[in-house]
N, C-alpha and C positions, 0 to 999 in steps of 0.2 A: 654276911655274904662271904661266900668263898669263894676265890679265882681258881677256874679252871684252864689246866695245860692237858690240851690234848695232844700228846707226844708223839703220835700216828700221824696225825696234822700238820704237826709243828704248829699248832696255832696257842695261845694264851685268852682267855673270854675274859673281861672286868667291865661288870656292871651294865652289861647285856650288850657288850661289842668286842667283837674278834679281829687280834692283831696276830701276826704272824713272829715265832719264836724262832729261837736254836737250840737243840737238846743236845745231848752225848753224841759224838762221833760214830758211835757202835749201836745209836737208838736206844733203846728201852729193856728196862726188866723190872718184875716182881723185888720190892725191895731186900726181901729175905733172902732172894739168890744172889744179889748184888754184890761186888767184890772190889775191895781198894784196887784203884787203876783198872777198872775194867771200861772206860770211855762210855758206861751208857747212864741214862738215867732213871732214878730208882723211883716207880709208880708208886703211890700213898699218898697219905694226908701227913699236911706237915703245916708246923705252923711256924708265921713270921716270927723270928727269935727276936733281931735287932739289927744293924745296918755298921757300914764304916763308907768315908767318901773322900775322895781327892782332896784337903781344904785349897791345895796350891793353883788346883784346877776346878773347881767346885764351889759353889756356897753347900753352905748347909742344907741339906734336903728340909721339905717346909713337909712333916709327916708325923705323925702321931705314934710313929715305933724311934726307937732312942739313936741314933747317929754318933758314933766315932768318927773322927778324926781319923785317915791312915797317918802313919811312920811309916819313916824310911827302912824302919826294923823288924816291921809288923811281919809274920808269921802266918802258917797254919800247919798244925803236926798233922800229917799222915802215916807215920809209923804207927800201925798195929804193933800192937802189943806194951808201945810206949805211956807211960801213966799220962801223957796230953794231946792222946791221940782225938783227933777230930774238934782238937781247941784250938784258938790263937796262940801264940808263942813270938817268943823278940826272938831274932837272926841274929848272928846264927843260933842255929840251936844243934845239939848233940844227934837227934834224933832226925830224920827225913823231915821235911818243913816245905809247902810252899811261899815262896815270899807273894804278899800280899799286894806290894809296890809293882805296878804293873805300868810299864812303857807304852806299851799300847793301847790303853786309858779302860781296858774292860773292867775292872776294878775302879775308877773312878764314880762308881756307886755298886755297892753291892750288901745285898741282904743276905745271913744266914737263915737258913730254914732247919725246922728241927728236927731232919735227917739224921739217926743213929746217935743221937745225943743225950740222952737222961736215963742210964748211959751209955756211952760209947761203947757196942760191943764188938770183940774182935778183929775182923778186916769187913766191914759190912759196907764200906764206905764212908769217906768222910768228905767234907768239902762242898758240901750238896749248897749251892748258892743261884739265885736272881740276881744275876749282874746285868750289864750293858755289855752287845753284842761287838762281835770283832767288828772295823768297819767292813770287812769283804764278807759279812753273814756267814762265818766260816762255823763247824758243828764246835761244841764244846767239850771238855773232858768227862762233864756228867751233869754239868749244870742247868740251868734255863737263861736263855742268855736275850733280850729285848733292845729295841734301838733305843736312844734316850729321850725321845717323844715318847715312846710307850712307859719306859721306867718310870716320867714326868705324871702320867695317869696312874700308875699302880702307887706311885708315893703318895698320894692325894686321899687315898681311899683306905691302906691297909690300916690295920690298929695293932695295941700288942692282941695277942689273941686270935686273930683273923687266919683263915687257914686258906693255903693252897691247896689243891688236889691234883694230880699227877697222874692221869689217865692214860690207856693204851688206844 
């Protein structure tokens, strides 16, 4: 089974019912035009890689894709060109990094999808994630962002393997 984001919508489909999403700020593109920092989100198939979650604020997500732990140090490079570009990385780091430690809990569960990853090329975007939405439904930078009732259902169901689709 694959979950569908229809990005047009803003809606998410798992398992024959539609919940309402948050995509990119700037909406949507073809992944291949897509560009680090461009706020939209990149259409394709992509599959669950693996997760990290608050443990301070969080249990362990109960799912069948593999769950980290965040740190306080936890990372993500976004420098194109950098050899760790669109990986995890400890803070600081030399290179551009998002910190993964997020105050306002959007990161207190969050999946990688595997967006531009095997491998990373160029600036095509990195960061491509299913997190937990801002509380004020606010657009995200490129992500797919869900309340945590929804994230609660998509944990239940995904596997490794399982793919999303990214529709316009």
């Amino acid at each position: 089974m694959t979950l569908i984001v229809n990005a047009k919508n803003k809606t998410l489909s798992v398992s024959g019912i539609t919940y309402s999403c948050r995509i990119g700020r700037d909406g949507f593109i073809a992944a291949p035009a897509g560009k680090e920092g461009d706020w939209k989100t990149p259409l394709g198939l992509y599959a669950f890689r693996y997760g990290f979650y608050r443990a301070d604020r969080v249990p362990a997500p109960k799912s069948a894709l593999t769950f980290h732990a965040l740190r306080e140090d936890d990372g993500w490079c976004d420098a194109p060109g950098d050899p760790a570009y669109n990986m995890p990385v400890r803070l600081p780091y030399p290179a551009s990094a998002e910190a993964m430690w997020k105050t306002s809990g959007v990161y207190d569960i969050v999946i990688v999808l595997g967006h531009n990853d095997s491998p990373p090329q160029g600036d095509l975007g990195s960061a491509i994630f299913l997190h937990i939405a801002h509380y004020d439904n606010r657009s995200t930078a490129g992500c797919i962002a869900v309340s945590p009732d929804v994230m609660a259902v998509i944990l239940g169901c995904i596997t490794p393997g399982r793919m999303i689709e990214i529709i316009a």
